[in-house]
Structures are given as structure tokens and as C-alpha cells.
PDB file of N, CA, C and O in Angstrom:
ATOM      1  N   UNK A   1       0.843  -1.177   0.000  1.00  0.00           N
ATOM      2  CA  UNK A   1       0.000   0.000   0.000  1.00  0.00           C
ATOM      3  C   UNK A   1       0.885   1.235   0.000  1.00  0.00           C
ATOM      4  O   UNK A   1       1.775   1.313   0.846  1.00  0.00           O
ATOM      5  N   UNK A   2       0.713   2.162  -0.847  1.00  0.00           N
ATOM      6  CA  UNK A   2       1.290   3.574  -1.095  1.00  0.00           C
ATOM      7  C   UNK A   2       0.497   4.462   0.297  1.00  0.00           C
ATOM      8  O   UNK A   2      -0.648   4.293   0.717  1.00  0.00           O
ATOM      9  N   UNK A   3       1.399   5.290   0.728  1.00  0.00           N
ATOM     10  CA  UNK A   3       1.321   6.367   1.694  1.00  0.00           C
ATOM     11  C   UNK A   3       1.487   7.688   0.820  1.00  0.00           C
ATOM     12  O   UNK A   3       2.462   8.268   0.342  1.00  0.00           O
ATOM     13  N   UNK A   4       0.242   7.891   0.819  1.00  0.00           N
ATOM     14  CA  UNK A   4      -0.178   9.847   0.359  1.00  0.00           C
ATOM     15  C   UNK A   4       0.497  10.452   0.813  1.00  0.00           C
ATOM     16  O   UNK A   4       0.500  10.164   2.010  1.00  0.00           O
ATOM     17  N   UNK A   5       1.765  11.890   0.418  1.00  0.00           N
ATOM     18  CA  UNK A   5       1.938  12.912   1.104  1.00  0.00           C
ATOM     19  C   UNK A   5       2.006  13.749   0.758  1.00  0.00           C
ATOM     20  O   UNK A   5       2.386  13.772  -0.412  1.00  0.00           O
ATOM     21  N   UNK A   6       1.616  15.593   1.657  1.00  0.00           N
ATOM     22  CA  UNK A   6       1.435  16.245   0.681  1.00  0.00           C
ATOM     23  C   UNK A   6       2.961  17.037   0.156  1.00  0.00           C
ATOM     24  O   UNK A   6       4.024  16.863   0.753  1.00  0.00           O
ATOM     25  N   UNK A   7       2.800  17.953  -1.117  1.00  0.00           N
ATOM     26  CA  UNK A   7       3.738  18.657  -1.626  1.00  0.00           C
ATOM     27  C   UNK A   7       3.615  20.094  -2.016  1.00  0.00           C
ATOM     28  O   UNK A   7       3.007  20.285  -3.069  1.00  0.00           O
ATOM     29  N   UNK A   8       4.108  21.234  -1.330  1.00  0.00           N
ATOM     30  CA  UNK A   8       3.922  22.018  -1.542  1.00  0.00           C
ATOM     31  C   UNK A   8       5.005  23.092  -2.521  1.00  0.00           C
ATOM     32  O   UNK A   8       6.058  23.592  -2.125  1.00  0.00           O
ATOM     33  N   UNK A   9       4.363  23.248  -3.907  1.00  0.00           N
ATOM     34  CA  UNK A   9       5.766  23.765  -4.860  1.00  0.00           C
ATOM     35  C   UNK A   9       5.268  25.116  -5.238  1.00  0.00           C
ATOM     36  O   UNK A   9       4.049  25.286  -5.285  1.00  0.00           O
ATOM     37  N   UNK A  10       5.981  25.975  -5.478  1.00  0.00           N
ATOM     38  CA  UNK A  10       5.874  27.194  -5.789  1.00  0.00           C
ATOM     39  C   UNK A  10       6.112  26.986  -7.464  1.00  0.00           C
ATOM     40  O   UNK A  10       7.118  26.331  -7.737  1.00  0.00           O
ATOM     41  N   UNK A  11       5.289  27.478  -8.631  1.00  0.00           N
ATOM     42  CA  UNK A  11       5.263  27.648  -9.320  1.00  0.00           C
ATOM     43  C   UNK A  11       4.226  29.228 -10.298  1.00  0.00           C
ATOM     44  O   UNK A  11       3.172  29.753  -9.941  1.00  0.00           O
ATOM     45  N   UNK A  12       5.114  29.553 -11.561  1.00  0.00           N
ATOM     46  CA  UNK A  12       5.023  30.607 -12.175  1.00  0.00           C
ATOM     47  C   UNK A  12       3.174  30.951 -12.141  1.00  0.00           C
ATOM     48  O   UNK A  12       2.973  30.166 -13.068  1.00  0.00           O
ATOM     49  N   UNK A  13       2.200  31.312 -11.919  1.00  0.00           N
ATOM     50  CA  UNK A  13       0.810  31.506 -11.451  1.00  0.00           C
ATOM     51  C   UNK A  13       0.517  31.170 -13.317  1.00  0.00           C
ATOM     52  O   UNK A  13      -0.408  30.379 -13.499  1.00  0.00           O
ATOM     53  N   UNK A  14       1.052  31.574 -14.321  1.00  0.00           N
ATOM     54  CA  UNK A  14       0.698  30.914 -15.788  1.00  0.00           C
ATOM     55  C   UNK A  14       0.605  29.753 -16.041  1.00  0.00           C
ATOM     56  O   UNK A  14      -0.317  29.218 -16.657  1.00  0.00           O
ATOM     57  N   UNK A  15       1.733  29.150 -15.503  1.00  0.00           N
ATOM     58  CA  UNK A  15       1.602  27.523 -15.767  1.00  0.00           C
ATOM     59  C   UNK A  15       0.826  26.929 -14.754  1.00  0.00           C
ATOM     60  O   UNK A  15       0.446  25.797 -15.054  1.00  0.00           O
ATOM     61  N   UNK A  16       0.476  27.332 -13.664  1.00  0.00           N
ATOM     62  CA  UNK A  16      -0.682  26.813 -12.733  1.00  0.00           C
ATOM     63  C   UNK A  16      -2.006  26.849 -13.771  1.00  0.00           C
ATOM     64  O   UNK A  16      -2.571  25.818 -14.136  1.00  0.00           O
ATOM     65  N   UNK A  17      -2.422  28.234 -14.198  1.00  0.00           N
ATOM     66  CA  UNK A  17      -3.526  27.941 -14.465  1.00  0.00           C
ATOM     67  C   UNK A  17      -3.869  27.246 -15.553  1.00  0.00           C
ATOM     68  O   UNK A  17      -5.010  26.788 -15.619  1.00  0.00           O
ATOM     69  N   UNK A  18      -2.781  27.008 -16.785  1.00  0.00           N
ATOM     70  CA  UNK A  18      -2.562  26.275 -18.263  1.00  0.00           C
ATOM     71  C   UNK A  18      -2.956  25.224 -17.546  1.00  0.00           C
ATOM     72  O   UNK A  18      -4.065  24.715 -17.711  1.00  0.00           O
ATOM     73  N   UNK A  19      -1.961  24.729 -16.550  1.00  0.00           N
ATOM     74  CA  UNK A  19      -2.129  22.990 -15.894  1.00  0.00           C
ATOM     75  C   UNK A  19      -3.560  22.566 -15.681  1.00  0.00           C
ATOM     76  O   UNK A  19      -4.259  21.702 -16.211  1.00  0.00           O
ATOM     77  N   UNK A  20      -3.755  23.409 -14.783  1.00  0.00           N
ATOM     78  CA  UNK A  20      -5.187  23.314 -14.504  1.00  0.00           C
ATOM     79  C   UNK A  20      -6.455  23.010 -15.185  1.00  0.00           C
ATOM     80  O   UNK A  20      -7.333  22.203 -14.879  1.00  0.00           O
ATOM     81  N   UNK A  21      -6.306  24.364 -16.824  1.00  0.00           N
ATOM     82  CA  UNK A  21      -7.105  23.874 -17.383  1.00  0.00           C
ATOM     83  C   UNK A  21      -6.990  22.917 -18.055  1.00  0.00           C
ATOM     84  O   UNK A  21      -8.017  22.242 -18.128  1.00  0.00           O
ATOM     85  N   UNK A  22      -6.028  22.510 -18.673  1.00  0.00           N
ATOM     86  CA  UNK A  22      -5.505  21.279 -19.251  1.00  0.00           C
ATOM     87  C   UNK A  22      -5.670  20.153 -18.460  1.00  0.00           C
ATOM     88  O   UNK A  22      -5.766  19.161 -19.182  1.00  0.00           O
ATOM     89  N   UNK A  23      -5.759  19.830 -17.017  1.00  0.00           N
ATOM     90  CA  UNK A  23      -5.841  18.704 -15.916  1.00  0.00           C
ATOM     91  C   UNK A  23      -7.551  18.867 -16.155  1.00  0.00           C
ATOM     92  O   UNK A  23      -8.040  17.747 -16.299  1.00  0.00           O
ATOM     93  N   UNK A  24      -8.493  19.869 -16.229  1.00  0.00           N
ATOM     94  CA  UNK A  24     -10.029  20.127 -16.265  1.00  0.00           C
ATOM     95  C   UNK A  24      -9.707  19.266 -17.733  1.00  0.00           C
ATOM     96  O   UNK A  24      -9.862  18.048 -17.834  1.00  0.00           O
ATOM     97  N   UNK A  25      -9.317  19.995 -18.635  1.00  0.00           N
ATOM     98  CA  UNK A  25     -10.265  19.247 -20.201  1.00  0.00           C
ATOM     99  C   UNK A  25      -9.748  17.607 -20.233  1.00  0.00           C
ATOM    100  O   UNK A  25     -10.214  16.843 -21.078  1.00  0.00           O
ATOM    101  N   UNK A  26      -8.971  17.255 -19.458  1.00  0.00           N
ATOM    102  CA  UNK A  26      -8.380  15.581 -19.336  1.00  0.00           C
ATOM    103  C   UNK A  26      -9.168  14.986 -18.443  1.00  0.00           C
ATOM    104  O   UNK A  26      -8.952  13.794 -18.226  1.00  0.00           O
ATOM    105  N   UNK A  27     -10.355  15.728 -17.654  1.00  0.00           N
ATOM    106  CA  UNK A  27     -10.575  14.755 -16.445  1.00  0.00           C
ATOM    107  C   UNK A  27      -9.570  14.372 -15.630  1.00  0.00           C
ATOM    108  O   UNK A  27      -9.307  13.171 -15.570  1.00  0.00           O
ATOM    109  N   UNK A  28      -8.960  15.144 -14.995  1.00  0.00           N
ATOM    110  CA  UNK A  28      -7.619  14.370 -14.229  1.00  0.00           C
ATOM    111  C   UNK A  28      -7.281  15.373 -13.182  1.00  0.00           C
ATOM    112  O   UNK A  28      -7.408  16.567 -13.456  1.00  0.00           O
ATOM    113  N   UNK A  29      -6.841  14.981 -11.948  1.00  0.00           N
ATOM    114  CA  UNK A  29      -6.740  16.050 -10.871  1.00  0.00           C
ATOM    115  C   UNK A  29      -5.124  16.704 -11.342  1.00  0.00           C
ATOM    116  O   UNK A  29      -4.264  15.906 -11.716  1.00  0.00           O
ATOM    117  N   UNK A  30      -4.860  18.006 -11.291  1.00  0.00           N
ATOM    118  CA  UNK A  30      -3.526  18.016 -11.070  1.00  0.00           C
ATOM    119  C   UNK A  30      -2.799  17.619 -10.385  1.00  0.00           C
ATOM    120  O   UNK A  30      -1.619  17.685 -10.728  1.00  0.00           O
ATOM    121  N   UNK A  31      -3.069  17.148  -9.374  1.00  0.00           N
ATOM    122  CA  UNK A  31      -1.876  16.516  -8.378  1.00  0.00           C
ATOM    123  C   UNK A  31      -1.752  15.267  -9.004  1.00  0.00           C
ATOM    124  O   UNK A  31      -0.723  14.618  -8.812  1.00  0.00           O
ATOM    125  N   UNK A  32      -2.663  14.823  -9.738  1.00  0.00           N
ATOM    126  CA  UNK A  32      -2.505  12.889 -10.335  1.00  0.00           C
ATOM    127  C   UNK A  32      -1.443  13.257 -11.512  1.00  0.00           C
ATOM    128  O   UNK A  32      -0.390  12.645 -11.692  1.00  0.00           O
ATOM    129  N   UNK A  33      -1.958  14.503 -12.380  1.00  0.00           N
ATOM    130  CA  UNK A  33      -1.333  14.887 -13.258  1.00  0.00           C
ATOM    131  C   UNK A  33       0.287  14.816 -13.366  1.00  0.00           C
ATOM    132  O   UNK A  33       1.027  14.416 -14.265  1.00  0.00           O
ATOM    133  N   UNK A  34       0.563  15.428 -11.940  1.00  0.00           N
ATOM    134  CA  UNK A  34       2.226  15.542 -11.777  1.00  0.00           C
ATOM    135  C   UNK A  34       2.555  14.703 -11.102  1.00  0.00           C
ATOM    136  O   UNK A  34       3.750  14.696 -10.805  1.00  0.00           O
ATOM    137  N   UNK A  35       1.741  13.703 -10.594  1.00  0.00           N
ATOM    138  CA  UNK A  35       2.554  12.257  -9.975  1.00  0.00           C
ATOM    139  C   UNK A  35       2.448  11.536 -11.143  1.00  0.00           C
ATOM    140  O   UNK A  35       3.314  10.661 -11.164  1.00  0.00           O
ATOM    141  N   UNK A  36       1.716  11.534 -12.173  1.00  0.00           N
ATOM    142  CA  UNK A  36       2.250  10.482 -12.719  1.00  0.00           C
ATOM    143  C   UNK A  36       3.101  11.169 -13.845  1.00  0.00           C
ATOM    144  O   UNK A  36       3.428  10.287 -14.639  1.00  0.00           O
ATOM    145  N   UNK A  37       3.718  12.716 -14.332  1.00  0.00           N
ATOM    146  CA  UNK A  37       4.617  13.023 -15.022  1.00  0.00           C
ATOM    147  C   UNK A  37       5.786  12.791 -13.695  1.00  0.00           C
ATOM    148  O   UNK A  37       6.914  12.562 -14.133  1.00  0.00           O
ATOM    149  N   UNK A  38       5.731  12.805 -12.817  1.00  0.00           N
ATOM    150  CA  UNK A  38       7.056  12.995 -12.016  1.00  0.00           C
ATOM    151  C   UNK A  38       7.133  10.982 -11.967  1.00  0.00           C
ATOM    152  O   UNK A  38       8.140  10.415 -12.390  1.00  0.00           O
ATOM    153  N   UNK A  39       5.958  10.196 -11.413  1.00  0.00           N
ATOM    154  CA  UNK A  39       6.837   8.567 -12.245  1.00  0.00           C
ATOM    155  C   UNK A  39       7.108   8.571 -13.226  1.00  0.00           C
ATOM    156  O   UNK A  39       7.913   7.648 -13.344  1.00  0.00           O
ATOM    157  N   UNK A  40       6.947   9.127 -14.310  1.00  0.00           N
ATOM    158  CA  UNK A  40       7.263   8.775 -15.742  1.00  0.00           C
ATOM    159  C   UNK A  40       8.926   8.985 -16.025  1.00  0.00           C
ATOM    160  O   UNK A  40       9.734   8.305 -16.657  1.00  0.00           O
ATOM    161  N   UNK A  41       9.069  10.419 -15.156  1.00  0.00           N
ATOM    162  CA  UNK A  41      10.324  10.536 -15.500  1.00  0.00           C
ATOM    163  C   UNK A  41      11.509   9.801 -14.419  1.00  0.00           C
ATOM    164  O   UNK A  41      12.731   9.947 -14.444  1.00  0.00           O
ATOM    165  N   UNK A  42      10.985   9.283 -13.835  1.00  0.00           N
ATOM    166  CA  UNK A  42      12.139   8.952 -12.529  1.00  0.00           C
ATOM    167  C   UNK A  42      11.540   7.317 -12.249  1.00  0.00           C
ATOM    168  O   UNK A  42      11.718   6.846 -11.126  1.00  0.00           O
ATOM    169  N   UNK A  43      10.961   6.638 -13.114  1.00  0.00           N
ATOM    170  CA  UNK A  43      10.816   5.146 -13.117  1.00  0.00           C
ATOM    171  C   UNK A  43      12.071   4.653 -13.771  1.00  0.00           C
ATOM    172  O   UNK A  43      12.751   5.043 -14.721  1.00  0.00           O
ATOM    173  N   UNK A  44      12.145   3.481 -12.774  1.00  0.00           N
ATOM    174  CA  UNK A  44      13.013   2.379 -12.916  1.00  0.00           C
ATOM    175  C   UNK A  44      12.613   0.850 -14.327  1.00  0.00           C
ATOM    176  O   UNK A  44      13.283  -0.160 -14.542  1.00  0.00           O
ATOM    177  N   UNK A  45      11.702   1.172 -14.796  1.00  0.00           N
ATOM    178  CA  UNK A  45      10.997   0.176 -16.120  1.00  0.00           C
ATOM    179  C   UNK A  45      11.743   0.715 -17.358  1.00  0.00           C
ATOM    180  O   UNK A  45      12.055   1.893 -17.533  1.00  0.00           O
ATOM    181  N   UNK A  46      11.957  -0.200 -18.095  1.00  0.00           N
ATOM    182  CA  UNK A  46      12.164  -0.612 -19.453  1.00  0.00           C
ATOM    183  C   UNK A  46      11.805   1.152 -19.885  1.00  0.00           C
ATOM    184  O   UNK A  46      10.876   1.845 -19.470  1.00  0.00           O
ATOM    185  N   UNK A  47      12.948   1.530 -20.885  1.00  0.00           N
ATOM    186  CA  UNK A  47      12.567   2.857 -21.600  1.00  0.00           C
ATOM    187  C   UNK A  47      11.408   1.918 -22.870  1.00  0.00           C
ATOM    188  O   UNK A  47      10.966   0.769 -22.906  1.00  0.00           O
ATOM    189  N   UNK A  48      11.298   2.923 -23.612  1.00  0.00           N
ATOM    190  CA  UNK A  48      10.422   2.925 -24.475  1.00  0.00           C
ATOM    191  C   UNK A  48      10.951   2.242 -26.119  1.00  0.00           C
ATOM    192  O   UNK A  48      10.493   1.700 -27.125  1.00  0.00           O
ATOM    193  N   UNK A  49      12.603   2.868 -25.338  1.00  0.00           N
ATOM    194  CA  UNK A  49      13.020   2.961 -27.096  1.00  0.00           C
ATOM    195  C   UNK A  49      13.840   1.471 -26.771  1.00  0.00           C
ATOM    196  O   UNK A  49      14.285   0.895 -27.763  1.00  0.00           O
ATOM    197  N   UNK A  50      14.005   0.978 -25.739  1.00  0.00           N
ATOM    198  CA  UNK A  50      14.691  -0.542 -25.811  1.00  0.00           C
ATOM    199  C   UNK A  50      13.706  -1.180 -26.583  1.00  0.00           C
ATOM    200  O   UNK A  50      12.487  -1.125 -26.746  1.00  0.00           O
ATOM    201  N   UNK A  51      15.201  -2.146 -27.226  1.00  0.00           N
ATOM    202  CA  UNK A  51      14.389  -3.026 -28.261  1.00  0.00           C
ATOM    203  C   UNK A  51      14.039  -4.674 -27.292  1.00  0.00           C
ATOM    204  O   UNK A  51      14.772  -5.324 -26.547  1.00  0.00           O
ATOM    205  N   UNK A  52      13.108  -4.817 -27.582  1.00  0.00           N
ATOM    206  CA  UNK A  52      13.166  -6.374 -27.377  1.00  0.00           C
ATOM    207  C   UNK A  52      13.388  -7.210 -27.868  1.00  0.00           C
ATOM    208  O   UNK A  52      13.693  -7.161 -29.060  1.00  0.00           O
ATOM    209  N   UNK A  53      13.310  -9.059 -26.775  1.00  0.00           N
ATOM    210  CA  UNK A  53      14.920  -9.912 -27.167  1.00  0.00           C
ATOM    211  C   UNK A  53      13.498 -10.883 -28.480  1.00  0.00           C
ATOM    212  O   UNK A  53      13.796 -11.923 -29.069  1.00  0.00           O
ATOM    213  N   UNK A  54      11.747 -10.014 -28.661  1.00  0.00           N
ATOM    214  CA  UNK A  54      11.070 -10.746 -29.431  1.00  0.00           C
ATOM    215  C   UNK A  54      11.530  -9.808 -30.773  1.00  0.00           C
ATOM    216  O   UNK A  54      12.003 -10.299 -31.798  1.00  0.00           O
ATOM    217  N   UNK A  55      11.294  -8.353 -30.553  1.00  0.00           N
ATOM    218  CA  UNK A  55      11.721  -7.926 -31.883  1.00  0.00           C
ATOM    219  C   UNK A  55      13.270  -7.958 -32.077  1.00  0.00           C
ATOM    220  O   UNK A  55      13.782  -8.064 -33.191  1.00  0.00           O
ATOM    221  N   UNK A  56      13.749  -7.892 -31.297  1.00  0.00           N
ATOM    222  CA  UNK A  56      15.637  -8.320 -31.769  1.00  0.00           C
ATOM    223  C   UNK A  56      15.962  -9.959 -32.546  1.00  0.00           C
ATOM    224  O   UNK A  56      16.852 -10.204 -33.360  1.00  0.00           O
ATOM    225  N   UNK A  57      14.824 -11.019 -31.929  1.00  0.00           N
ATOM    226  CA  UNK A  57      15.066 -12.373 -32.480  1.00  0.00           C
ATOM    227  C   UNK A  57      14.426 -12.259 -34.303  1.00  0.00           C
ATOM    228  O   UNK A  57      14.947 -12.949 -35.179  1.00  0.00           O
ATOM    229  N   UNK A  58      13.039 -11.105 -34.659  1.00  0.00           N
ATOM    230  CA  UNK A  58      12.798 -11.072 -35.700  1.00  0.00           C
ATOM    231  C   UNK A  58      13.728 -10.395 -36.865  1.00  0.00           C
ATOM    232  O   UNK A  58      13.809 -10.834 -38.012  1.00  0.00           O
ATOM    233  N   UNK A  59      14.300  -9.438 -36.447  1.00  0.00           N
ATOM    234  CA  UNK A  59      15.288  -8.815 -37.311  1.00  0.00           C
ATOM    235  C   UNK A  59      16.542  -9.593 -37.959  1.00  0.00           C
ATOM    236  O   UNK A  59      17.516 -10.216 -37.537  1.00  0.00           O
ATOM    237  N   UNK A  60      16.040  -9.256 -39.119  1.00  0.00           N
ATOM    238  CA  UNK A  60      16.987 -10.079 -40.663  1.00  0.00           C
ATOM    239  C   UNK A  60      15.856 -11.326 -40.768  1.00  0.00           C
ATOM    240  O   UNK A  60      16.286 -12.460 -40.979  1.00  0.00           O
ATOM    241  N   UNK A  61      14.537 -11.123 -40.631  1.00  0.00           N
ATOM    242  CA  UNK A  61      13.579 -12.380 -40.770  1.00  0.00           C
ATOM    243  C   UNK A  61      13.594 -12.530 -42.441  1.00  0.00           C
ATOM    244  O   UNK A  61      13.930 -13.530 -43.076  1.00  0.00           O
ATOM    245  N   UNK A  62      13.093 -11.137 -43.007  1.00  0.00           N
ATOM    246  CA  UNK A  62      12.721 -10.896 -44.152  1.00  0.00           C
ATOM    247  C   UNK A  62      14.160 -10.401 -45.265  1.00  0.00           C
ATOM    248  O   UNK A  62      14.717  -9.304 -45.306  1.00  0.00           O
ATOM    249  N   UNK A  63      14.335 -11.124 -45.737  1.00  0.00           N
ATOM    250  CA  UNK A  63      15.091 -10.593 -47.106  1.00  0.00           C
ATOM    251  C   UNK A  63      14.251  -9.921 -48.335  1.00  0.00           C
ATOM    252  O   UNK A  63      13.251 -10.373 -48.891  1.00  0.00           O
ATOM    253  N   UNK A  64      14.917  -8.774 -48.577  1.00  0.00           N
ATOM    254  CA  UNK A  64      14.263  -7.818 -48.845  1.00  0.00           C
ATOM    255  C   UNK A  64      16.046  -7.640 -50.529  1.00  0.00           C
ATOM    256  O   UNK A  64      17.269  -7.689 -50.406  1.00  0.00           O
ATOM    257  N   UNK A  65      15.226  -7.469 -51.640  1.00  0.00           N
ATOM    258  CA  UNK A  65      15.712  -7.648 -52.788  1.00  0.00           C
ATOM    259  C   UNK A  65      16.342  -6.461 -52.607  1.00  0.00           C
ATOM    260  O   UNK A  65      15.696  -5.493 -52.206  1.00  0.00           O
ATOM    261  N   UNK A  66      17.787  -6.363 -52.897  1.00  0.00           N
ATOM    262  CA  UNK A  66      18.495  -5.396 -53.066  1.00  0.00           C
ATOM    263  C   UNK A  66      18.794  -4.769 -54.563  1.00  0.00           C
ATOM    264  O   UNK A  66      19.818  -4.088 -54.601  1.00  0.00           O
ATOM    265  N   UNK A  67      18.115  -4.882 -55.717  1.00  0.00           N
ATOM    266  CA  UNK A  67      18.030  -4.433 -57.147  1.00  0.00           C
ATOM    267  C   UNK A  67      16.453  -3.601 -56.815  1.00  0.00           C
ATOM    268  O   UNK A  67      15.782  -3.370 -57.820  1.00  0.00           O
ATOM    269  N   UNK A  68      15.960  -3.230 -55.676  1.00  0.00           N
ATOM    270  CA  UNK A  68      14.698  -2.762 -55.491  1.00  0.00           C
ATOM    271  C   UNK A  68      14.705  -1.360 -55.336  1.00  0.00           C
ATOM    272  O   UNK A  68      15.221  -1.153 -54.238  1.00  0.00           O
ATOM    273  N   UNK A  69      14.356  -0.145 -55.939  1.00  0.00           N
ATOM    274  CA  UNK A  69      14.664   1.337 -55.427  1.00  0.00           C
ATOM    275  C   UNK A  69      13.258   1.150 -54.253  1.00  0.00           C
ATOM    276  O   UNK A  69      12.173   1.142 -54.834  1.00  0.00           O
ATOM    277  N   UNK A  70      13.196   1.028 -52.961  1.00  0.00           N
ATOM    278  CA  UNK A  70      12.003   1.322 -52.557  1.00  0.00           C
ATOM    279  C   UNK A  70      11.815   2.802 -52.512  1.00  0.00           C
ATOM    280  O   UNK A  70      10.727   3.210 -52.918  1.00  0.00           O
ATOM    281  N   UNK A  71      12.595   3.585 -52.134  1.00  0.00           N
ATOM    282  CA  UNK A  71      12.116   4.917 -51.955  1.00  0.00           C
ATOM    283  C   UNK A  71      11.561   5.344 -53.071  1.00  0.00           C
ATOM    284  O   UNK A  71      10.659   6.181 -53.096  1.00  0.00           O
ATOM    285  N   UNK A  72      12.057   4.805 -54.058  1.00  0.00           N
ATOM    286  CA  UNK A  72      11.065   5.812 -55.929  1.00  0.00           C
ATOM    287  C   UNK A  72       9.904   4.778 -56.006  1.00  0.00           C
ATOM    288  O   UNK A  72       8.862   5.315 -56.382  1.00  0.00           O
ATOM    289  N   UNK A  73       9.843   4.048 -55.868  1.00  0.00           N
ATOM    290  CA  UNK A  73       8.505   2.924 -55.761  1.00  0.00           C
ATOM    291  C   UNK A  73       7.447   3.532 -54.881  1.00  0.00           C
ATOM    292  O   UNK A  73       6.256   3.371 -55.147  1.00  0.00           O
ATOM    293  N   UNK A  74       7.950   4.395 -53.588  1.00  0.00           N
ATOM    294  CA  UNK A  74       6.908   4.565 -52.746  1.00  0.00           C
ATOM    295  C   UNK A  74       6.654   6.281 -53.535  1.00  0.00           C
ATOM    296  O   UNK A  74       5.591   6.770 -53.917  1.00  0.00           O
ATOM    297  N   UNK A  75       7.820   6.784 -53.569  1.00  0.00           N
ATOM    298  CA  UNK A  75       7.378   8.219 -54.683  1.00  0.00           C
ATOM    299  C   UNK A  75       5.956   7.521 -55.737  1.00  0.00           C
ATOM    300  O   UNK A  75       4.757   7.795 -55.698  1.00  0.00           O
ATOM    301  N   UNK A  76       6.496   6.838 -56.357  1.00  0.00           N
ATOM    302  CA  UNK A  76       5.551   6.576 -57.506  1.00  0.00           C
ATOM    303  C   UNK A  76       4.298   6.233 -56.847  1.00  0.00           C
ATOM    304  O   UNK A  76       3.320   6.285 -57.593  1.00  0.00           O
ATOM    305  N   UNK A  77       4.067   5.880 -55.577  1.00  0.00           N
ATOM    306  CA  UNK A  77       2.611   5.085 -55.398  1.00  0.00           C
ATOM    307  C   UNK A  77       2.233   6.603 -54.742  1.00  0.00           C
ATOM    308  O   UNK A  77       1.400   7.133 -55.478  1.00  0.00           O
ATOM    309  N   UNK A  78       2.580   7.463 -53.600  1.00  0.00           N
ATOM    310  CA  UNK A  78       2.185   8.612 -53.208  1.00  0.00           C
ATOM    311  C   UNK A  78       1.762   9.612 -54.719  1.00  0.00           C
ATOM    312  O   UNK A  78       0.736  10.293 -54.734  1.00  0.00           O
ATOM    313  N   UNK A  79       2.674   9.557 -55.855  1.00  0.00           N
ATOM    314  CA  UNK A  79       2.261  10.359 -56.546  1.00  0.00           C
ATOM    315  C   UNK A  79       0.927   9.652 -57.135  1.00  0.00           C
ATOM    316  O   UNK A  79       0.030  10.441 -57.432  1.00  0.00           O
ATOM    317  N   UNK A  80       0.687   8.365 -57.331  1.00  0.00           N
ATOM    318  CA  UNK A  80      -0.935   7.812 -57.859  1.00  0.00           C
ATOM    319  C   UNK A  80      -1.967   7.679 -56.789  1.00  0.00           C
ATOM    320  O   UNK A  80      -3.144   7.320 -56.807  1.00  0.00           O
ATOM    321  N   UNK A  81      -1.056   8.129 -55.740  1.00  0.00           N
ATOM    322  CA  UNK A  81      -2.405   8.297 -54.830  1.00  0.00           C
ATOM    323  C   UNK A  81      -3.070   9.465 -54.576  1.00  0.00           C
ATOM    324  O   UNK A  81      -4.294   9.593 -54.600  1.00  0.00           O
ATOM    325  N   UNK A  82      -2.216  10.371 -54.316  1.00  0.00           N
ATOM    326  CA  UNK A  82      -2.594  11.771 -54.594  1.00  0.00           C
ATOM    327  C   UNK A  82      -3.076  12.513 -55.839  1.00  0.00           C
ATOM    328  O   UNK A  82      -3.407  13.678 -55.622  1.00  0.00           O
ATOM    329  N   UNK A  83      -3.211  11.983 -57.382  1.00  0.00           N
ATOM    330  CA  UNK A  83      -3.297  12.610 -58.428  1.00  0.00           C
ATOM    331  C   UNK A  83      -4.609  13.076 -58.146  1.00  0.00           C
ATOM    332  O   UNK A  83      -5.192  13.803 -58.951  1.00  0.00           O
TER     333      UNK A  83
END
């Protein structure tokens, strides 16, 4: 079980009230608001951008033809999609 405590921070009276309304149009209290930006930044879990050992085992699955321009192939399909 987590123990509530409170925190009292002095901040610029602009970004209070931005927060605020921004915590109003989210449904979300500001104080939930900045506990869970203050875990986000100071958690101990897996970043975002680590790869995993499922997508690290798939990479080089697919051989992919090297006589292939993909980038002018995908030009050519954006330009017939957009005409």
C-alpha cells in the first residue's frame, strides 16, 4: 500500500492555471497529473526505445531484394495516390 503525502511547490501563477485547465479538459486532478509526469520521469521500467529480445530475435527475418529502389517505388505510389 502507497502512503499519500502532501507537496507544496511554488510555481510561475501561468503555468498553474494552463495545468489546470488542461488537468479540467483531461478529467484528471492536477496533483494525479504531476505524480504520474514525475513517475514517468524517474521510473526504474524498461525505456520505451529498448528493443526487445522478441523484436531483436525477428530482425533479418525478411530478405528484402536489393536491385529494389524502394524509396522511388513509394514516390511513384504517393504520386498515384494523390493525383
Amino acid at each position: 500500500m502507497f502512503m499519500e503525502t502532501k507537496l507544496t511547490l511554488r510555481l510561475n501563477k501561468n503555468v498553474i492555471e494552463r495545468a489546470k485547465k488542461y488537468a479540467q479538459n483531461h478529467k484528471i486532478s492536477l496533483s494525479k497529473m504531476i505524480e504520474v509526469y514525475l513517475e514517468s520521469i524517474t521510473s526504474t521500467r524498461k525505456k520505451d526505445n529498448e528493443i526487445t529480445p522478441l523484436v531483436e530475435s525477428l530482425s533479418g527475418v525478411i530478405d528484402l531484394d536489393t536491385n529494389v529502389d524502394y524509396k522511388n517505388d513509394y514516390t511513384d505510389y504517393l504520386t498515384e495516390k494523390y493525383k
